[in-house]
N, C-alpha and C positions, 0 to 999 in steps of 0.2 A: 598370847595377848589378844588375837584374834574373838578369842573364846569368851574369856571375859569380859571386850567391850559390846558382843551382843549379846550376852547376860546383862551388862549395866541398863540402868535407867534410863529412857530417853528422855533427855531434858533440853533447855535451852544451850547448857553449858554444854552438854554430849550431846550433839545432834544425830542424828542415826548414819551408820555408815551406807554409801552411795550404795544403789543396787538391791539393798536391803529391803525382805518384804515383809511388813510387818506384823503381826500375832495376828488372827482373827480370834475377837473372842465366839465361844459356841453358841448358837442361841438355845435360850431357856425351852424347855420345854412346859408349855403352855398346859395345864388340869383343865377338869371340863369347870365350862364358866354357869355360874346358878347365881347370874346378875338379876334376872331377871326370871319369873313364874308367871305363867298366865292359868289360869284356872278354870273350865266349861264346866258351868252344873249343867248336869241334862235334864229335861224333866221324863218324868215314867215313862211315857210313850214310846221311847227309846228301845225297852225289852222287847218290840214289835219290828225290829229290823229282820231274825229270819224267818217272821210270817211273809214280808215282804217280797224277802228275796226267794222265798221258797215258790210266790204263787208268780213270778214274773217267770219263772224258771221253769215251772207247771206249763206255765201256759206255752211260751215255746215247743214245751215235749208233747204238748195235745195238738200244736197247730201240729208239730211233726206225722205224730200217728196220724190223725185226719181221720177217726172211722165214722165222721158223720160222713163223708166224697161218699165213701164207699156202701153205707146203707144207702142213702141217694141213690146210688147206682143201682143199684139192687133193686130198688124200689118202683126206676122208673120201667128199669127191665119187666120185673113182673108187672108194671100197671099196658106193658104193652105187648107183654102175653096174652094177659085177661081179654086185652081189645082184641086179638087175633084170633082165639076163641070165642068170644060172643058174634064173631062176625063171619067164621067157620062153618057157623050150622051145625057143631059136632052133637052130640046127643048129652043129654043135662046127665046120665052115669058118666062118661067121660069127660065132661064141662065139669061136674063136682069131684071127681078125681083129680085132675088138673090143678084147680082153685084151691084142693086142699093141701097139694104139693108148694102150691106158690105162698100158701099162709104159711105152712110150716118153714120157707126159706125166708120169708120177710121177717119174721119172729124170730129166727134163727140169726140173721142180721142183727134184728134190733139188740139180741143177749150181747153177740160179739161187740158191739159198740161199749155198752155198759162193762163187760168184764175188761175191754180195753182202758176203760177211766177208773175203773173203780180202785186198784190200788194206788195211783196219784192220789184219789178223793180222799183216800186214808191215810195215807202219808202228809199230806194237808191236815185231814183234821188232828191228827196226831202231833204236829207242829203247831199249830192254834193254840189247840187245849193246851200245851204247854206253854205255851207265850199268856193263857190266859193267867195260868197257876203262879205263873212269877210274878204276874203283874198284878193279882190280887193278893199274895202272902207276900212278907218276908221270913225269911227260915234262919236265921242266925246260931242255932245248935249246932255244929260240924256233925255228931251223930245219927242227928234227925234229916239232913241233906245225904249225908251218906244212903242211908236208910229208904229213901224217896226213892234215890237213884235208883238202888239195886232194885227195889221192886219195880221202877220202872220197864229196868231193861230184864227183867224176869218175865216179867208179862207179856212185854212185844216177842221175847224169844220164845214162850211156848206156842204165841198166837202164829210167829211165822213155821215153828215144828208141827202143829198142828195143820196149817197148809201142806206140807211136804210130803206129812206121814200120819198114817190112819192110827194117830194115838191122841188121845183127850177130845173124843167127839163131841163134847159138850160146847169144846173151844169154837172146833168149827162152827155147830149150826149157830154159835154167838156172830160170828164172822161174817157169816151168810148172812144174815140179816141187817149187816151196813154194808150198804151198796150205793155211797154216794156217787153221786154222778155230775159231774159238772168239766164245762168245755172248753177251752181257749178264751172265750169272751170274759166267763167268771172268773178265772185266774188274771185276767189283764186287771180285769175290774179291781178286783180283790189287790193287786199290786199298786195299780195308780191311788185309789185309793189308800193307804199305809203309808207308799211313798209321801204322799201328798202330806200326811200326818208329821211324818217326819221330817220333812222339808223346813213345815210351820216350828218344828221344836229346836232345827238348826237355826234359824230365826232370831227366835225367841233364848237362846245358847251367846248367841252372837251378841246380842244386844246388853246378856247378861252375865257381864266374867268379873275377874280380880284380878289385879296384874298388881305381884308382891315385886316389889325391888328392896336393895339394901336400906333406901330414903325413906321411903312411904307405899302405901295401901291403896289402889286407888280402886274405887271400887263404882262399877259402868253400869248403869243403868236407864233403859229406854232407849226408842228411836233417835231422839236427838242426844245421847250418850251423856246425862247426866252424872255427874263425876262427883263421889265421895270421898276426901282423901285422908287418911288417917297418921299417924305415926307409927312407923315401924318394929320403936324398943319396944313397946307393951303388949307387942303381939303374941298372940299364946294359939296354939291350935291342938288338936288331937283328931287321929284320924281311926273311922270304925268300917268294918266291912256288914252291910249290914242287912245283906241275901247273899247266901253263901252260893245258892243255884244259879246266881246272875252272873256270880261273882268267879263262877266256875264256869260254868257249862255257855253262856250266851256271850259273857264278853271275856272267856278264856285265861280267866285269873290264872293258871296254871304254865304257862305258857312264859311269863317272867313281871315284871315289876312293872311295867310300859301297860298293861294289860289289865283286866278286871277293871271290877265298878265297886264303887264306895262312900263313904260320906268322911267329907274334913269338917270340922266345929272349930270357929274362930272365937275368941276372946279378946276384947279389944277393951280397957276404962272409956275411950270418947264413944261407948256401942251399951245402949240398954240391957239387953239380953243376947246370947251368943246368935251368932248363926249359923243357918245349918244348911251346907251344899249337897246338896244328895245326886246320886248316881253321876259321881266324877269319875270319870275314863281313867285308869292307870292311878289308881289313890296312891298306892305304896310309891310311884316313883315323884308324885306330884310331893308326898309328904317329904322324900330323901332331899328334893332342889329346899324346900321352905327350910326343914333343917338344918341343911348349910347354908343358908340366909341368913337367918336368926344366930345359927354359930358362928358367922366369922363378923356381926354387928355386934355381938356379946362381947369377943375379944375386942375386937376397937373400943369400944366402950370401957372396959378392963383397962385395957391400953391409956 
């Protein structure tokens, strides 16, 4: 009897017996929510974040090295040889002996300074020219970015074999003959500067997003956040990746969905002609939140 009256119903008529504790129901568990999308177009300037980070990072490892203290050093040493010698009386065969020991260690200095910067100088320029190459093409053929690559890293690997091992002498004296040199200051320089660029385009990002909800469009623009607001049924989007090198190698499209750079194309009846968001951070996962946006307004709608 027991049995059956906490099975039964608890109603007014059966009140629950005394003591009794009663069901917890379990909570729901909760799906990820895609109430809401917010959307950064970047503008270009963006593919310059690891010139940026590369010269602020430069620059640290040359204050490290330091091989300007040390020709200094060197320099003040022999400039107070030469005085102890011109003040010696030694005979000018041993004064130009002497003088020509202290050229060859000042000059000997000055190499070791330059071969201390020179492969940062090239490892910078190498990093540039590549930020320059993105940021002047887009490569949209998977082939033809393939393709880029491999010769890429073809080329830097015989240039560093040819360092190592007396094979492809041609490579070297190409090699030899870039000898960029630049010191702590130019790498700061080089970084505040890019920073500074980038700063302006976080800005200018800020000021200009989309924020999709199930309701409406609302679309922000300018300092004082002038606000477009659209209807949500009519929206139509399509999304392109549309530099496969950006999309890969600078903002690590490989890496998952969160990741890579791309362009979303909105379509809207109350919008003239489509528009176009170029270099959006993580396109693939921006477009997975919009489609189930759009998918679960479809069904209500259906509904």
């Amino acid at each position: 009897m027991s049995e059956e009256r906490a099975d039964a119903e608890v109603t007014p008529e059966h009140p629950p017996e005394p003591g009794a504790q009663p069901e917890k129901e379990e909570p729901r568990k909760k799906g990820p929510s895609f109430d809401r999308v917010v959307i950064w177009a970047w503008p270009k300037t963006i593919v310059f974040w690891p010139t940026c980070l590369a010269a602020i990072v430069f620059g640290f490892i040359s204050m490290a090295l330091n091989p300007e203290k040390r020709v200094e050093t060197i320099k003040n040493e022999v400039a107070s040889v030469r005085t102890q010698i011109a003040e010696s009386g030694a005979s000018e065969i041993e004064t130009g002996t002497v003088k020509t020991s202290l050229d060859v260690i000042e000059n000997e200095a000055l190499q070791l300074s330059v071969r201390k910067h020179r492969w940062l100088g090239r490892a910078f320029l190498i990093i540039l020219g590549f930020n320059f190459i993105a940021f002047s093409f887009d490569i949209r053929v998977k082939g033809m970015a393939i393709t880029i690559l491999i010769a890429f890293v073809v080329i830097l690997a015989l240039l560093w074999l040819s360092t190592m091992y007396d094979i492809l002498p041609f490579l070297q004296n190409i090699l030899d003959m870039i000898n960029p040199y630049a010191n702590a200051t130019f790498y700061f320089t080089m970084g505040s500067v890019t920073l500074f660029i980038l700063l302006c385009g976080m800005v200018q990002t800020y000021l200009h997003r989309w924020d999709v909800t199930h309701n409406e469009v609302i679309i922000r623009t300018g300092l004082l956040e002038a606000e477009k607001r659209l209807g949500t049924e009519s929206l139509t989007f399509t999304k392109e990746i549309t530099d496969l090198m950006e999309h890969w190698l600078i903002f690590f499209g490989f890496l998952g969905k969160r990741f890579g750079c791309g362009e979303l194309v909105f379509n809207h009846p109350q919008i003239e002609r489509p528009i176009f968001l170029d270099n959006v951070i993580g396109p693939e996962s921006k477009a997975e939140q919009l489609g189930n946006i759009l998918g679960v307004l479809a069904v209500k709608n259906g509904d």
